[in-house]
N, C-alpha and C positions, 0 to 999 in steps of 0.2 A: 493568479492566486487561485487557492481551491474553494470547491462551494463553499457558503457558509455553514453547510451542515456535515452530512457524508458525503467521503469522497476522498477518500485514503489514499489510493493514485495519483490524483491530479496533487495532494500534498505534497507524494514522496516529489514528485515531479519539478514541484515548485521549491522545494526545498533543493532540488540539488543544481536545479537552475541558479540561485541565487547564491548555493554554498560554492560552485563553478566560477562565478563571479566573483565572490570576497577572495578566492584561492589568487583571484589574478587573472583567469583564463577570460574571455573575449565570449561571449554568449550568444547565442539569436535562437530565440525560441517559436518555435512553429505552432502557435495556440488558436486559440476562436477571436475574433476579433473583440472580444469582451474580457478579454482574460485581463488583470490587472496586478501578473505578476512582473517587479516591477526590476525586467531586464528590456534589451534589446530584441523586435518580437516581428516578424515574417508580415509583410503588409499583405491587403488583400482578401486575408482569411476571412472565413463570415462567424456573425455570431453563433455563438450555442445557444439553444434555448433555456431559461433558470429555473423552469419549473421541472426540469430531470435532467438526472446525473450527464447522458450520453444520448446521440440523436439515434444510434441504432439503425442509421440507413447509411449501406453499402454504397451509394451513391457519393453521397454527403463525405463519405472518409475518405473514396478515392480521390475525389476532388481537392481534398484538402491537402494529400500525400502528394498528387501529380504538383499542385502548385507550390509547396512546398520543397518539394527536392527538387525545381526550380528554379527557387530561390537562393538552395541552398548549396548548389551546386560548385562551388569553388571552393568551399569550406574541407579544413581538413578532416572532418568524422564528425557523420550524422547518427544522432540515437536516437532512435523513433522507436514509441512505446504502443506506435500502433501494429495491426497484422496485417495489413492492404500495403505499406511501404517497403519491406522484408520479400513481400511475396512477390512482387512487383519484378525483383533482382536489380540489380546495379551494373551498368554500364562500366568496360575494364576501362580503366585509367581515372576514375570519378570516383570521388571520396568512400570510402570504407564505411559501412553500416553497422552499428552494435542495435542489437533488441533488445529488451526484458521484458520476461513473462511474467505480468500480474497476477495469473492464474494458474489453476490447476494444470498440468501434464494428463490431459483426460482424455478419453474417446474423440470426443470433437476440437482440440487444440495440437493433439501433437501431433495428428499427419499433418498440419500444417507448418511446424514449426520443423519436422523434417525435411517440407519442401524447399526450407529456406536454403538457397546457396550463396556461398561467397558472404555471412552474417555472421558475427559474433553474437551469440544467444547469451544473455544474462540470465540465472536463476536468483530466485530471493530467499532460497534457504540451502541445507544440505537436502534436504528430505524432499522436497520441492525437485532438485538437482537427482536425486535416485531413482524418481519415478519419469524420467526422460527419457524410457526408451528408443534409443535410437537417435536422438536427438544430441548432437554432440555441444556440450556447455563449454564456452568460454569462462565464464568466472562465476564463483558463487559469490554476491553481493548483500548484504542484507540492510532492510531500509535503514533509515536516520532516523536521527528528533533532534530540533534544537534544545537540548534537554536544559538549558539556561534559563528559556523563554519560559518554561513548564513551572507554575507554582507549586511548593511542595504543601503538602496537604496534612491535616494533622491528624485522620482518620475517627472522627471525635461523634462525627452524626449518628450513630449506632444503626448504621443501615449497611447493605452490602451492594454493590451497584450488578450494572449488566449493560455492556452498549455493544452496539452491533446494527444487521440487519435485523427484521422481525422474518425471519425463514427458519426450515427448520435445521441446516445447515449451521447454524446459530447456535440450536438450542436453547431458545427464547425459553421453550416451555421447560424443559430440564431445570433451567435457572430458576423459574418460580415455583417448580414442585423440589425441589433443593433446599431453597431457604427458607420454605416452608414447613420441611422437615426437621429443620436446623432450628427454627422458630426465631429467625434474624428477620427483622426487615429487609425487603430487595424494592430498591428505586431503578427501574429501567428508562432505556433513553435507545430509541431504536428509527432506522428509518422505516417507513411505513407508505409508500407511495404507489406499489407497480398492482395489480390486481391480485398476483399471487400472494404479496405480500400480506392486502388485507384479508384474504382466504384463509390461510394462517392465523393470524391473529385472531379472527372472528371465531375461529372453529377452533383454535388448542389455547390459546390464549388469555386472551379475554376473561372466559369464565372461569380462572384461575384467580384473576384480579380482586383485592379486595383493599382494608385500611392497609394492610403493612403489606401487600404485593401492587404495585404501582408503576403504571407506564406514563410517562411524562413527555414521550412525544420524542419527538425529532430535536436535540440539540443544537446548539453552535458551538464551536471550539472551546469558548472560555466558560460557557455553561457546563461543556461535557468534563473538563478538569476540573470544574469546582466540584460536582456530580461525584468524580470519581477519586478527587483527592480528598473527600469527607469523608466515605466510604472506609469500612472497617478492610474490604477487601474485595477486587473483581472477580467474580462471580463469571468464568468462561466456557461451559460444559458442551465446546464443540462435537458435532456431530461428525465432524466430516476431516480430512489429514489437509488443513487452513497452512495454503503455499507461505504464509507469513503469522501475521497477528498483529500489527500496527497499535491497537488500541490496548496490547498488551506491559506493549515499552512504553506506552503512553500512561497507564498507570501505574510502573515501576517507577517512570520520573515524576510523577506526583507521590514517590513513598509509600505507594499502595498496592499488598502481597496481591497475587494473581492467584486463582484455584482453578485449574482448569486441568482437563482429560488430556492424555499426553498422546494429544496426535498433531499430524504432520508436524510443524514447527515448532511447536511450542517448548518441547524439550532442549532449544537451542537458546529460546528464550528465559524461557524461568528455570533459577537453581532450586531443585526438590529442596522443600526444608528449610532451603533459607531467604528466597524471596516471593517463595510461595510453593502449594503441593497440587503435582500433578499426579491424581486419582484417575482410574477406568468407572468404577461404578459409583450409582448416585447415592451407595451406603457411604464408602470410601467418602465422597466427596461433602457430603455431609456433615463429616467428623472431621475434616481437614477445614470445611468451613469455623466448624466452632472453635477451631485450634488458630486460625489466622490471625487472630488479637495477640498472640506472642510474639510473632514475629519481629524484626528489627525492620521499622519501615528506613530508619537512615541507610541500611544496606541495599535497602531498595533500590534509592537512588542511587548509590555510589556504583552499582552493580548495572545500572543504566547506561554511563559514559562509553561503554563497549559501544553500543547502537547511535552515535552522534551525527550528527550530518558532516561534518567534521570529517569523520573516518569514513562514512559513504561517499566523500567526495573523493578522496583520497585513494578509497580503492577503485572509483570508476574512471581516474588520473590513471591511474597506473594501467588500466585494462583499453582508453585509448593511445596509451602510448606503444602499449607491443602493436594494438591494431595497425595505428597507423605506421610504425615500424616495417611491418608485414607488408603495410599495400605501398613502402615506396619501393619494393622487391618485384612488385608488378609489373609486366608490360608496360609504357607508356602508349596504349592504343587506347583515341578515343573514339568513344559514339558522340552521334549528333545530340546535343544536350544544350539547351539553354543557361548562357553562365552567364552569372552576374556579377556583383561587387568581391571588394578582397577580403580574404578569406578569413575566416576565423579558428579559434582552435575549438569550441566543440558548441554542438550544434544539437536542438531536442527540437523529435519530433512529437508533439501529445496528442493525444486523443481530443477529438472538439467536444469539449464538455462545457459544461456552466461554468463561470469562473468563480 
């Protein structure tokens, strides 16, 4: 399961473990030993610690990935969401590896994900998928939501939300010098925990705060949809081309329009105009805030079902199937490998995070 607060990865992760599962497919998930999502799960592994997302030590992952593809080693196609198992390479005649990158295509990630041989690299958008120089994509996938689970929201609070990290990557501050220009209440919900984080906040933030601009702290899931399906409209003035936007289809399936800058993804995600307006500047974005009370929130929704866990399973179905199509064309030479039990059809490796 993913943390109880933020933690958009370990979600999609745990969404499509489980959406793998109801498909029919045989599971076994490589998690921390605390994880309590609730498939078939790789013994052995150690806990993550709860009080941060990720342990951050290169140690700690490798370990996790050696024993992991270990275990995992009979299985017909492993998908590990880490970067230490990719890099590692794959012994010929032993199951096929798909990746996907959570992340930017930036300075520090893509010579690595060029390094990867013999990998099926997932991207999580188009735009995400353009900036891979050199890095050759297997499939562009984009996450899920069980948009069922999602209550629809009736936009009635007369406030306008913001959730995210508190970086500036975010545009924590943009959003409350925004709605304050708009003259809308904005109720924030951000995490707040690593030093840079509170650096930010202390110094752009904060003294932004007053009655109608309001940071509420760190959510839980059914807190952040209540949050943002009351909401007039989210409130998203990314700074930075966001490989995805998770909490974007998250407030389309609570029926509440998006405003946000039309960089990296979002343009894939929100229809200009009709399930919310993507603006460059914070005059623009201003005037599209006062304008989101038109909007049809039932379009919202309806216009959410594209993004289901649903069809994320179904395309990462289809993207193990050529894989492993491809690697029974392989040599049958193997390396010395530690094999275990029989096999299954698809296999995740995740990050050792909180569960």
């Amino acid at each position: 399961m993913p943390p109880p607060a933020y933690g958009g990865t370990e979600a999609v992760i745990d969404r499509l473990a489980r959406g793998l599962v109801a498909a029919g497919h045989e599971v076994v998930l490589a998690a921390a030993a605390n994880s309590t999502c609730p498939v078939p799960r790789v013994p052995g592994t150690v806990s993550a610690p709860e009080d941060r997302p990720a342990t951050g030590d290169a140690a700690t992952e490798l370990g996790h990935v050696v024993l992991s593809y270990a275990a995992l080693s009979d299985m017909d196609v492993i998908h590990d969401h880490t970067l230490a198992g990719p890099l590692l390479g794959r012994p010929p005649g032993r199951p096929p590896v798909v990746t996907t990158n959570h992340g930017p295509f930036d300075e520090a990630l893509t010579p690595l994900y060029r390094a990867m041989r013999g990998v099926a690299i997932v991207a999580i958008s188009h735009h995400q998928a353009s900036t891979a120089r050199g890095v050759p994509i297997a499939a562009v996938i984009h996450h899920g939501l069980d948009v069922e689970e999602v209550p629809v929201g009736a936009g009635d609070g007369g406030y306008v939300s913001f959730v995210g990290r508190m970086c500036p990557e975010k545009g924590a501050r943009e959003a409350a010098l925004i709605a304050r220009e708009a003259g809308m209440p904005l109720k924030m919900a951000a995490k707040l925990r690593e030093p840079l984080e509170r650096q930010y906040f202390e110094q752009e933030v904060k003294p932004l705060l007053s009655r109608d601009i309001e940071y509420l702290g760190e959510l839980g899931e059914k807190e952040k949809l209540a949050l943002v399906g009351g909401s007039v409209a989210l409130l998203d003035p990314m700074q930075w081309p966001e490989p995805f936007g998770l909490v974007m289809i998250e407030a389309l399936a609570c029926g509440t329009p998006v405003i946000a800058t039309p960089a990296g993804a979002a343009p894939e995600i929100v229809d200009d105009g009709v399930t919310g307006y993507l603006r460059q500047s914070s005059a623009e974005l201003v005037a599209a805030l006062s304008a989101a009370g038109s909007l049809d929130r039932s379009g919202c929704r309806s216009a959410v079902e594209r993004f289901s866990t649903k069809r994320m399973v179904q395309a990462h179905v289809e993207l193990y199937t050529k894989v492993v199509a491809a690697h029974a064309s392989e040599p049958a030479t193997l390396a010395p490998w530690p094999a275990p039990a029989p096999a299954r059809t698809a296999d995740l490796v995740e990050p050792v995070v909180a569960p």
